[in-house]
C-alpha positions as CSV (number, residue, x, y, z in Angstrom):
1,X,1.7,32.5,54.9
2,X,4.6,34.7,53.9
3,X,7.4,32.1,55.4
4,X,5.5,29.5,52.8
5,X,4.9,32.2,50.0
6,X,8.9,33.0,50.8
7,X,10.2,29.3,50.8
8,X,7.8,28.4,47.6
9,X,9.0,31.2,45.3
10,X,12.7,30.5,46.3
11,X,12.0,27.0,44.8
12,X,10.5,28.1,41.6
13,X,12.1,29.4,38.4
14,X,13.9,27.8,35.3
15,X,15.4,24.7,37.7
16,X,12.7,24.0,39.9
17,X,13.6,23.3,43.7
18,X,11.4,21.7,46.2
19,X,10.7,22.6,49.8
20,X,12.0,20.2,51.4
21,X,15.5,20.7,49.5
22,X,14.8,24.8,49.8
23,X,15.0,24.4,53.4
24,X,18.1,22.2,53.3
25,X,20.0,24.0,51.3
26,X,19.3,27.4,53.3
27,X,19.9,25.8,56.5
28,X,22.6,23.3,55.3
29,X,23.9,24.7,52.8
30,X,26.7,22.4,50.5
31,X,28.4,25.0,49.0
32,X,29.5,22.8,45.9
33,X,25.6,22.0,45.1
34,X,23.5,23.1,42.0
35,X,20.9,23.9,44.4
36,X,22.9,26.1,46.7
37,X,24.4,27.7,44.5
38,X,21.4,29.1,42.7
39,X,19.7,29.9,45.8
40,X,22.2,31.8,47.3
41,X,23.5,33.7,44.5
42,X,20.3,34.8,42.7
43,X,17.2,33.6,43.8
44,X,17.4,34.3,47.9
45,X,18.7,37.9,47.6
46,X,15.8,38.3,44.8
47,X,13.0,37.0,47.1
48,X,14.5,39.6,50.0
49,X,14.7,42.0,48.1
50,X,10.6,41.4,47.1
51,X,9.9,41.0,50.5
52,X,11.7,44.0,51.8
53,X,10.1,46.4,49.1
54,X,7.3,44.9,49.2
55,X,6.8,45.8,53.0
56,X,9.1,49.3,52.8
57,X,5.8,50.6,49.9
58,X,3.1,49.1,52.4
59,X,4.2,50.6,55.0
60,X,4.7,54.1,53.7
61,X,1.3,54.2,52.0
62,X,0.0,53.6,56.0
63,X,1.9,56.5,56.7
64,X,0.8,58.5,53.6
65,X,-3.3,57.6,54.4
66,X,-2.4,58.8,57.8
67,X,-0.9,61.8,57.2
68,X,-3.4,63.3,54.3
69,X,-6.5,61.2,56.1
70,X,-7.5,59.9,52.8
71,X,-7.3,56.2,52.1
72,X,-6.4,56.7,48.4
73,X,-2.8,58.0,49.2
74,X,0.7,56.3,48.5
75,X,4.6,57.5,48.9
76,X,4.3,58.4,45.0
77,X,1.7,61.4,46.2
78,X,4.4,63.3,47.7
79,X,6.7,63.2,44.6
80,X,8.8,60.5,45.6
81,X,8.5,57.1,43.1
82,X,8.7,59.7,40.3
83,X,11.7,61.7,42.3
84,X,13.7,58.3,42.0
85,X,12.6,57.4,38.7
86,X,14.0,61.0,37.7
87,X,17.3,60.9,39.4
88,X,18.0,57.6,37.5
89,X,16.3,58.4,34.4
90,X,18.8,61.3,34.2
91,X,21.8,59.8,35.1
92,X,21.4,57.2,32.8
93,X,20.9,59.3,29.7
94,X,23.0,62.7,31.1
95,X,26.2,60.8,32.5
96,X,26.0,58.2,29.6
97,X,29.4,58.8,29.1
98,X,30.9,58.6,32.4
99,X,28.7,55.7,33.3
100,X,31.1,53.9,30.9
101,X,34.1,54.6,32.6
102,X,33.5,54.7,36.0
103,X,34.3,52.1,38.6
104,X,31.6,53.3,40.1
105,X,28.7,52.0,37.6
106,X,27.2,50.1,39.6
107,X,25.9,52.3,42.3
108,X,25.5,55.8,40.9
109,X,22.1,54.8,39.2
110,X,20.7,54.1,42.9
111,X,22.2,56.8,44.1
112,X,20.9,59.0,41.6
113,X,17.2,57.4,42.2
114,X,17.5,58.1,46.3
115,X,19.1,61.6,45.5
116,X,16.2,62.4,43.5
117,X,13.4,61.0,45.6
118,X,14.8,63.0,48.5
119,X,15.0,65.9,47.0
120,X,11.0,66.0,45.4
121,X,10.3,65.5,48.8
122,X,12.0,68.6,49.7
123,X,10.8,70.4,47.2
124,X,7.4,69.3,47.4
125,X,7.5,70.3,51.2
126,X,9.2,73.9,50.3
127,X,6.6,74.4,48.2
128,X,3.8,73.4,50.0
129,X,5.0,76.1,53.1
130,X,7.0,73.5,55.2
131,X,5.8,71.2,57.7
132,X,3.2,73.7,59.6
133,X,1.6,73.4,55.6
134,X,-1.9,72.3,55.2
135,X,-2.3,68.5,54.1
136,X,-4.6,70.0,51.0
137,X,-1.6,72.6,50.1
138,X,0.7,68.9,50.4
139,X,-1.2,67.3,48.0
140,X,-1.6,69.9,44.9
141,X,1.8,70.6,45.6
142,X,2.6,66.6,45.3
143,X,0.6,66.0,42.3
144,X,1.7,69.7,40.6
145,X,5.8,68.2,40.8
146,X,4.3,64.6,39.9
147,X,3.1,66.3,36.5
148,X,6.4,68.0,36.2
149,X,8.5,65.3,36.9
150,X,6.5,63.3,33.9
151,X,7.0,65.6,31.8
152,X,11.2,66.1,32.3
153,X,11.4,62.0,32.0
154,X,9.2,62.0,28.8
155,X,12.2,64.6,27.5
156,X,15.2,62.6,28.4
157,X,13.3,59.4,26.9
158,X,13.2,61.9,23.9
159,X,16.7,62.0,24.0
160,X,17.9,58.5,25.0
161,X,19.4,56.4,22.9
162,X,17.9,52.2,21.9
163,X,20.1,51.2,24.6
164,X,19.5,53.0,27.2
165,X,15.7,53.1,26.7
166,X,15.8,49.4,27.3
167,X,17.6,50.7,30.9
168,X,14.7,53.4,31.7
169,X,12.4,50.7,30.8
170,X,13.5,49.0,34.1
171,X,12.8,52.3,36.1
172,X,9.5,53.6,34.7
173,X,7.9,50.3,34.7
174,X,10.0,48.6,37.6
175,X,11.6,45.1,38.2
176,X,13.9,43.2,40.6
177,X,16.1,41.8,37.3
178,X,18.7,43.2,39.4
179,X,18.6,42.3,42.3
180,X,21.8,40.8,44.3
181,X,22.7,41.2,48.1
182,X,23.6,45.2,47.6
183,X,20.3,45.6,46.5
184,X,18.9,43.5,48.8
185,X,21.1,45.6,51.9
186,X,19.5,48.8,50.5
187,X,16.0,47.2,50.4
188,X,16.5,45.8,54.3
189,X,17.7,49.2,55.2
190,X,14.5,51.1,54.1
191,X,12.7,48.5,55.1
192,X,14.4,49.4,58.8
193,X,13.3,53.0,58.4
194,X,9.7,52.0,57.9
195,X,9.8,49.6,60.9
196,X,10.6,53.3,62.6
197,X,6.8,54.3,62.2
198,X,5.4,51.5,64.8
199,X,6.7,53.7,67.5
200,X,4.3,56.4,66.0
201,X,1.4,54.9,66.1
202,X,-0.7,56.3,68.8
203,X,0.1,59.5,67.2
204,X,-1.1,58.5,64.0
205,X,-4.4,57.4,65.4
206,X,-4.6,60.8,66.8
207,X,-4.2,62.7,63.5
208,X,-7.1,60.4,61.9
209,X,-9.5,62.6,64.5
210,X,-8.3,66.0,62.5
211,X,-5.0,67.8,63.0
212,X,-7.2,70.0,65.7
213,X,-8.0,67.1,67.7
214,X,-4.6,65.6,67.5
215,X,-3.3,68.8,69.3
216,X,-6.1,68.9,72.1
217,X,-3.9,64.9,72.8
218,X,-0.9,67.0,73.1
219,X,0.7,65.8,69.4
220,X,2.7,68.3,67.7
221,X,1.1,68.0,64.9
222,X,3.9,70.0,62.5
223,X,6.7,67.5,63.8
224,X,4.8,64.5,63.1
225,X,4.1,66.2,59.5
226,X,7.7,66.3,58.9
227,X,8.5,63.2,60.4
228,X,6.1,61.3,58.5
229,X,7.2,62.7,54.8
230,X,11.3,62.7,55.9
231,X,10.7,59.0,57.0
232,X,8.4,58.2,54.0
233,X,10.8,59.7,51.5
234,X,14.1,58.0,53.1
235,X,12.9,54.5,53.5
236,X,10.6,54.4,49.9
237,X,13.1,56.4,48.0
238,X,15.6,53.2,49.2
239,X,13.1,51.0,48.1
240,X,12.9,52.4,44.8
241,X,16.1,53.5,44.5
242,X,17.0,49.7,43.5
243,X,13.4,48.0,41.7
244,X,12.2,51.0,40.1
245,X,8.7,52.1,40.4
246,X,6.3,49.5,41.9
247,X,2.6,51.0,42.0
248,X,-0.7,50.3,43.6
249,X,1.7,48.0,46.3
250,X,0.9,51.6,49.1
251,X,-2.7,51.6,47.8
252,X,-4.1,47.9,48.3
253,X,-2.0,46.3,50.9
254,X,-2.9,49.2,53.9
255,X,-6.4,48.4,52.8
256,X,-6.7,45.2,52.9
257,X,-4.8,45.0,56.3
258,X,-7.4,47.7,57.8
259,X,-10.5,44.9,56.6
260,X,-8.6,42.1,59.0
261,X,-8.0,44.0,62.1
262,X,-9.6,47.6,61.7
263,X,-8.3,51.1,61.8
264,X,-5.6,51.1,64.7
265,X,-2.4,51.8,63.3
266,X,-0.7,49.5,66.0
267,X,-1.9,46.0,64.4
268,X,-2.9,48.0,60.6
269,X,0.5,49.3,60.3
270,X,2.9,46.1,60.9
271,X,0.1,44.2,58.6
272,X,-0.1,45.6,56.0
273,X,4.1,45.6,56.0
274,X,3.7,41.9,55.8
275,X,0.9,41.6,53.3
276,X,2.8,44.3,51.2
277,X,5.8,42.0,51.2
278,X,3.4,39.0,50.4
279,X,1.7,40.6,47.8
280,X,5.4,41.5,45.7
281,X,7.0,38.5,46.0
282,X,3.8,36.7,44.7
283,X,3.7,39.2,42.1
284,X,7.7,39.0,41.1
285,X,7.5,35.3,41.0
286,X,4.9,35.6,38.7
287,X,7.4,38.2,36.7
288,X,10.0,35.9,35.9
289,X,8.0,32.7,35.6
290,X,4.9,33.6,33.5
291,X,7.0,34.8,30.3
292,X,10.0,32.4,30.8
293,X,12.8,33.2,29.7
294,X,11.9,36.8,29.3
295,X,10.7,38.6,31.9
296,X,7.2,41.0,32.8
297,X,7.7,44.1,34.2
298,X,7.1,44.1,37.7
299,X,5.0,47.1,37.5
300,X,2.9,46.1,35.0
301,X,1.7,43.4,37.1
302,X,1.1,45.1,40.3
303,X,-1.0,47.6,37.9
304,X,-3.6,45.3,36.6
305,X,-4.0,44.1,40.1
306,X,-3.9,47.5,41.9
307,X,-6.3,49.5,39.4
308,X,-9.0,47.9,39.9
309,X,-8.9,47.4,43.3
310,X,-8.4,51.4,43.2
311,X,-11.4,51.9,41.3
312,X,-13.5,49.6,43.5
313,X,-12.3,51.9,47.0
314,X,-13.6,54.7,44.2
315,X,-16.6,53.4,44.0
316,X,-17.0,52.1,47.4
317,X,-15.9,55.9,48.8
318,X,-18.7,57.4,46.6
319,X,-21.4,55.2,47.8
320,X,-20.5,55.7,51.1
321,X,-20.7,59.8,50.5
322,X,-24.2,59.1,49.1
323,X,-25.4,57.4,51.8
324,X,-23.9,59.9,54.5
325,X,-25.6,62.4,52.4
């Protein structure tokens, strides 16, 4: 399903391609065509990029569930969606200035994104008392930066100027506008990093029996703890570090990988990395088709998708807690 999702959404957009010439012109490609052209300069490292994201934020919110045993965590729990979004946030409106003279304009908004996810992580780890730290301490710790974090953006929006609020606009509410093959490298590359957490799957299963149990199976529970957030915040802080904040994508995609093949990580995990990739390039086709010319934020999309589905595991979760009860 995700080769035909991939293949459809290469062929769609202001001129329309079909299949059959999709496939030629990726696997035959004429260099001097309309039709190559187009694919290979925007729409292929666009549809890669979606794909690569898409799995990189499904992935990690495995990981997350795992690691605080609750299925309503994501990577942005620890800090890290609204890390990025405040590292590029602030050298956008900050280096303003040197932005416009720098050869180097291109990449120091990522950079600035990763930098900042990376570092929320730490900080959210530092404050929570370091790997050995309770998952409960993780979590206030996570949501006490995420409130912080809001806050500092909502004061350099305060100070931005009309242009470069139309920039944040891209990073609070995310999109793949952007995206060309150096994105597309960056997204592949975290997406490698995620791939890193199938070899930690048995362990992972482990810590879903309680972090006591996990130990009696010989896990050391503290090095999988920093493992999991380091890895998490590395491969979703690349994600993000190029499309901006993508929400809900962590949330619904683990979930419903877990209804097609149960709990084990070892078939839930690699899953819900392909229905996560499935579900945001469906979504960013939809982005730059439904509004054409203009574009709708990717965010906004995955949102009116993703909430509900959140408040229907809500409401699910509290049903099942009455009936345990």
């Amino acid at each position: 399903m995700l080769v035909v999702v991939v293949l459809a959404a290469m062929g769609v957009g202001a001129v329309s391609i079909g299949m059959a010439d999709v496939v030629h012109a990726l696997f035959a490609p004429v260099a001097s065509t309309l039709h190559a052209t187009i694919l290979w300069e925007v729409r292929v490292p666009r549809v890669l990029l979606a794909a690569a994201v898409g799995a990189v934020l499904a992935g990690c919110g495995v990981l997350m569930q795992a690691l605080f045993r609750n299925p309503l965590a994501d990577p942005g729990l620890i800090g890290v969606s609204s890390g990025a979004a405040l590292g590029a946030v602030t050298v956008i409106v900050l280096g303003a200035g040197w932005l416009s003279h720098s050869p180097w304009q291109p990449v120091l908004v990522p950079v600035g994104a990763f930098a900042g996810a990376v570092a929320a992580t730490l900080l959210v780890l530092r404050l929570a008392g370091g790997s050995s730290a309770d998952v409960t301490q993780l979590l206030l710790c996570g949501l006490a930066l995420n409130a912080l974090v809001g806050a500092c953006i909502g004061l350099l929006i305060f100070l931005a100027t009309d242009e470069q609020l139309r920039a944040l606009t891209f990073w609070t509410l995310g999109s793949l506008a952007a995206a060309t093959w150096q994105a597309a490298a960056v997204g592949v590359t975290g997406l490698l990093l995620a791939l890193l957490g199938l070899l930690m799957t048995r362990s992972l299963d482990a810590l879903l029996l309680g972090e006591a149990e996990a130990r009696h199976l010989g896990v050391s529970v503290a090095s999988l703890k920093r493992r999991l957030l380091w890895l998490t915040a590395a491969a979703a802080g690349a994600a993000v570090s190029v499309t901006g904040i993508i929400g809900f994508v962590g949330l619904v995609a683990p979930h419903m990988a877990r209804l097609l093949v149960g709990p084990s990580h070892r078939h839930a995990l690699p899953l819900s990395m392909v229905l996560g990739a499935l579900l945001v390039v469906i979504a960013d086709t939809a982005a730059r088709t439904l509004a054409r010319p203009a574009e709708i934020p990717l965010g906004v999309l995955t949102a009116l998708v993703g909430v509900p589905f959140f408040f229907a595991l809500l409401q699910r979760r509290r049903k099942h807690l009455e009936h345990a009860g």
